[in-house]
C-alpha positions, 0 to 999 in steps of 0.5 A, spaced: 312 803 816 313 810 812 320 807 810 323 800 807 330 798 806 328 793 800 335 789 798 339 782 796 343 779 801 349 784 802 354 779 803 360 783 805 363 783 812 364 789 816 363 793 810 364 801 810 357 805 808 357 811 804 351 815 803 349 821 799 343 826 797 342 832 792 345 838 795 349 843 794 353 843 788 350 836 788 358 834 790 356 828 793 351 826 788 355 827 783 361 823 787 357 817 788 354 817 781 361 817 778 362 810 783 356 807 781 358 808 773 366 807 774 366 802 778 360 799 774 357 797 781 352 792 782 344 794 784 341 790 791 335 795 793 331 801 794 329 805 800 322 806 798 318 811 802 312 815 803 316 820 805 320 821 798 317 825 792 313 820 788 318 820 782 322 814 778 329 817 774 330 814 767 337 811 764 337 809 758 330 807 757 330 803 764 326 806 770 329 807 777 328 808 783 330 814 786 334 811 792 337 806 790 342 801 793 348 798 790 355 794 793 361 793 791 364 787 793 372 789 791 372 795 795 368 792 800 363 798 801 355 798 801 352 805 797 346 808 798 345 814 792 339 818 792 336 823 786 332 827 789 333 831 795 329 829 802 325 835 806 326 836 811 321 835 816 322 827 813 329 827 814 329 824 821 325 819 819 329 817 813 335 818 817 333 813 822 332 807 817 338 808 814 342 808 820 339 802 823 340 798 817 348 800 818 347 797 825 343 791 822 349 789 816 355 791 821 357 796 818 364 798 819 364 806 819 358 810 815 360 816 809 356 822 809 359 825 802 356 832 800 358 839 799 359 845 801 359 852 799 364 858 801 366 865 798 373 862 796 372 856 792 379 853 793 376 846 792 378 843 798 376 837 801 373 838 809 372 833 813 368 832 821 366 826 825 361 823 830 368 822 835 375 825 836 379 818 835 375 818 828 379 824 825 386 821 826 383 817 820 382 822 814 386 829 818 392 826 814 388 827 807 383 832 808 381 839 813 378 838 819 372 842 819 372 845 825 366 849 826 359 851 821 353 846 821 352 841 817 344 841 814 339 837 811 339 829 812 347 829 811 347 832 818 341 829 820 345 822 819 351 824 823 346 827 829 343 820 829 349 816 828 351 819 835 346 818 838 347 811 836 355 810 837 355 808 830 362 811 827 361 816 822 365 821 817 363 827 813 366 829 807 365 835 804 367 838 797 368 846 798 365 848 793 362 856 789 355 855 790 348 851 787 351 849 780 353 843 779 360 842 780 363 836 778 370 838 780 369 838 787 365 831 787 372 829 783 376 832 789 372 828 794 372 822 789 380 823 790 380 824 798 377 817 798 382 814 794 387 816 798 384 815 805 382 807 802 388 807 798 383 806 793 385 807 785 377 810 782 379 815 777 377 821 775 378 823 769 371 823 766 369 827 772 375 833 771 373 832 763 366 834 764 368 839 770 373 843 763 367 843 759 362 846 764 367 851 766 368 854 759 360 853 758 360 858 764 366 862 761 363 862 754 356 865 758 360 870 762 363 874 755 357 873 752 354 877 757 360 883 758 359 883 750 352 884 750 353 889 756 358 893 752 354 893 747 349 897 751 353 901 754 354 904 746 348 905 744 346 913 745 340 915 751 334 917 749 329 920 753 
């Protein structure tokens, strides 16, 4: 096989999947990493792939897989957390793996978490999913998306979750475009919580969303100074 779940006895029953990969704003990638290090869940596998760029990521001198698996015994929920973007044309393929291991582990409801941009930037989190009675699940926390198109493996998983009947969700964090944007994945982080009743904070998440923001502010004046500048200077020619 091109792609192989490698992972310990996950030894939770019925839990919720929830999955992520690199996209726009990086929302979802920036979401579950904030779980992975709040929460300070447990490592339990790898997908490893033929499909994927042949990278290894570093953290704090330690070499890791680009797709890892990690578990959270207490919150009850497998998470599939990816570093690198999957191309498209291996999205199918990736997908399919993934979803058959949702079924093979009896997983109660499967999470797409990621991003997506509009000109408003309001910071909502919007939701879909695989079937009507599903929306009564999360429409009291989140806005239901009611019409666009989900790209990349994000929706590719949900495509072949219905095609598989396994119940599936989509949250995505609005944001202004291809920047990461801590904020939005903070919002997405939040919509969780209050659809779990779960308690993650996301301090460190705003925090760092306040510190982009006035790096990026910061840019902003120095470049309309340097255009004044500019402007100001007598033309030759």
């Amino acid at each position: 096989m091109e792609t192989e779940i490698i992972v310990e006895d996950v030894a939770l029953e019925q839990p919720i999947l929830i999955t992520s990969f690199p996209g726009i704003g990086l929302v979802g990638t920036i979401a579950t990493t904030h779980f992975i290090i709040e929460l300070k869940l447990e490592n339990i596998g790898v997908i490893e792939s033929a499909l994927i760029p042949p990278i290894a990521t570093l953290f704090d001198g330690i070499v890791l897989p680009p797709i890892r698996i990690y578990k959270s015994k207490e919150l009850n929920f497998i998470l599939v957390h990816s570093d690198v973007p999957i191309p498209p044309q291996f999205s199918y393929d990736i997908s399919k793996v993934i979803v058959d291991w949702a079924i093979k582990i009896n997983a109660r409801r499967l999470y797409s978490l990621a991003g997506v941009a509009t000109f408003e930037d309001k910071k909502r989190v919007f939701g879909a999913a695989t079937k009507k009675e599903l929306l009564g699940e999360i429409d009291k926390y989140v806005e239901i998306f009611k019409s666009g198109t989900i790209s990349g493996i994000a929706g590719c998983i949900l495509n072949e979750c219905v095609a598989r009947k396994v119940p599936a969700i989509v949250l995505l964090g609005e944001t202004a475009g291809f920047n990461p944007d801590p904020r939005a994945a903070a919002n997405v982080v939040e919509a969780m919580n209050r659809i779990f009743n779960w308690k993650v904070s996301t301090e460190r998440l705003i925090q760092e969303a306040e510190f982009i923001e006035a790096q990026m502010q910061m840019l902003a004046d120095q470049a309309r100074a340097h255009e004044i500048k500019k402007e100001e200077l007598p033309m030759f020619g």
